[in-house]
N, C-alpha and C positions, 0 to 999 in steps of 0.2 A: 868569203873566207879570209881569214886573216894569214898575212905571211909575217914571220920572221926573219929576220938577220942573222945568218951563223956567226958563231963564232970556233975557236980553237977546240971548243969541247962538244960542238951541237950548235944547240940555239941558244940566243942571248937571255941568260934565266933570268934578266929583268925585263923584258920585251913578257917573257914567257906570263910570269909571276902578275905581271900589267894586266896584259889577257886573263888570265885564270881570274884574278880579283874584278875583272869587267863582269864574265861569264858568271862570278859565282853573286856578282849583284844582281845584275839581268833574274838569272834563276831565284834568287832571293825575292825579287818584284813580280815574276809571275807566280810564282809560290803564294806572294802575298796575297797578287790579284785574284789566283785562283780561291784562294781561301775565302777573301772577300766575296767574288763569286759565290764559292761554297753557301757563307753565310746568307746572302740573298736569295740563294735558290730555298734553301729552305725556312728562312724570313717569307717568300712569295707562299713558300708550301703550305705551309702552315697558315698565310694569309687565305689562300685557296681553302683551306679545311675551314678555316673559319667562315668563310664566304658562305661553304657550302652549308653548314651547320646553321645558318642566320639565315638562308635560302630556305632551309625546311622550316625553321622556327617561321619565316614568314609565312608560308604555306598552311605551317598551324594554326595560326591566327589568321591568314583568311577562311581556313577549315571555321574556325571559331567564331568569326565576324557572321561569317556564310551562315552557322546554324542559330548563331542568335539573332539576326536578321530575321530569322524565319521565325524565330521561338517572340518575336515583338509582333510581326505581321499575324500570327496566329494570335496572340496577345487581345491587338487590336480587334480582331474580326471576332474571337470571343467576345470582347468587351460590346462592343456594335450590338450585335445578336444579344447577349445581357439588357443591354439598354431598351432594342425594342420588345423585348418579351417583358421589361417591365414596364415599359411605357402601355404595352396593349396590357399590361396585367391591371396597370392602374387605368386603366379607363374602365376595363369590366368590373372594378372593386366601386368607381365611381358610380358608373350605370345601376350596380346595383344596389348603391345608398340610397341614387334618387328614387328608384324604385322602392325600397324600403323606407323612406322618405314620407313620400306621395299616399307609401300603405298608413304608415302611420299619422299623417294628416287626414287621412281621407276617415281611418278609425277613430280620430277624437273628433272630426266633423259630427258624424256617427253619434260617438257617445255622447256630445253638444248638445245634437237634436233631440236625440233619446231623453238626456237631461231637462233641458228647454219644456219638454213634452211632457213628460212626467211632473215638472216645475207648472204646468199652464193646470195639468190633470191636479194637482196639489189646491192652487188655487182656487179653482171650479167647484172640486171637493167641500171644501174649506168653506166658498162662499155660498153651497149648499146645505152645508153644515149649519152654518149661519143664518141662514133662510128657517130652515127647521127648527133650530133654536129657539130665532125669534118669535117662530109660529106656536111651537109649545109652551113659551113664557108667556105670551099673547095670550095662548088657551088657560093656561092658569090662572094668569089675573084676571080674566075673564070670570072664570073658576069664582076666584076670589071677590070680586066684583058683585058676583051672581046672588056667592053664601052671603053676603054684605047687606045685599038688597030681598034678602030671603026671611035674614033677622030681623029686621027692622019693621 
C-alpha cells in the first residue's frame, strides 16, 4: 500500500495526483489486458465452433466415404457376378453353335450323299438309257438292213 507525506492541508496532492495517474494506468492496462483477453476467449470460442463444425463435416464425409465404399464393393461384386454369368452365358451360346454346327455339317454330309447317290443313280440311268438306245437303233438298222436285203 502506498503512504503519503502530509502536508498543511492533508496529503501532498502531488504525491496524491502521482498515485492516482500510476493507478489509473495500471487499471488502463488491465482493462486493456482484460479486453485482449475478452477478445481471445472469444477468437478461441468461435475457434471452438469452428472446430466443432469441421469435426461433424468430417464425420459427414466419413459417413460418405463409409457409404461409397460400400456403393464400389457392391459395384465390384456386381460386376464379378456379371462377368461370370456372361462368361458361363458365353460358353453355352458357344456349346450350342458347335452343336448346331456339327448339326449342320452332319445335314449337308447327308444331303452330299443323297446328292452323290442320286448323281451315281443318274448315271446308271443314263448309261441304261444308252444301252437301250443303242439296242433299238441296232433293231432298226437291222430293221433296215433286213428291208434292204428283202428288196433286192
Amino acid at each position: 500500500m502506498q503512504k503519503f507525506n502530509k502536508t498543511l492541508r492533508g496529503y501532498d496532492p502531488e504525491e496524491v495526483n502521482s498515485f492516482l495517474d500510476q493507478v489509473i494506468k495500471q487499471v488502463e492496462s488491465m482493462v486493456e489486458e482484460i479486453n485482449k483477453k475478452d477478445a481471445r476467449i472469444k477468437q478461441l470460442e468461435q475457434l471452438d465452433v469452428e472446430n466443432k463444425n469441421l469435426r461433424e463435416k468430417i464425420a459427414q464425409y466419413d459417413k460418405t466415404e463409409e457409404t461409397l465404399n460400400r456403393a464400389i464393393i457392391m459395384a465390384q461384386k456386381t460386376s464379378d457376378q456379371m462377368r461370370v454369368a456372361a462368361h458361363k452365358e458365353c460358353e453355352v451360346i458357344i456349346e450350342e453353335a458347335k452343336k448346331n454346327a456339327n448339326r449342320i455339317v452332319n445335314e449337308a454330309l447327308l444331303r452330299a450323299e443323297k446328292t452323290e447317290y442320286e448323281a451315281n443313280m443318274l448315271r446308271r440311268n443314263i448309261n441304261i438309257f444308252k444301252r437301250r438306245l443303242r439296242s433299238i437303233i441296232e433293231a432298226q438298222l437291222e430293221m433296215v438292213n433286213d428291208i434292204d436285203h428283202i428288196e433286192m
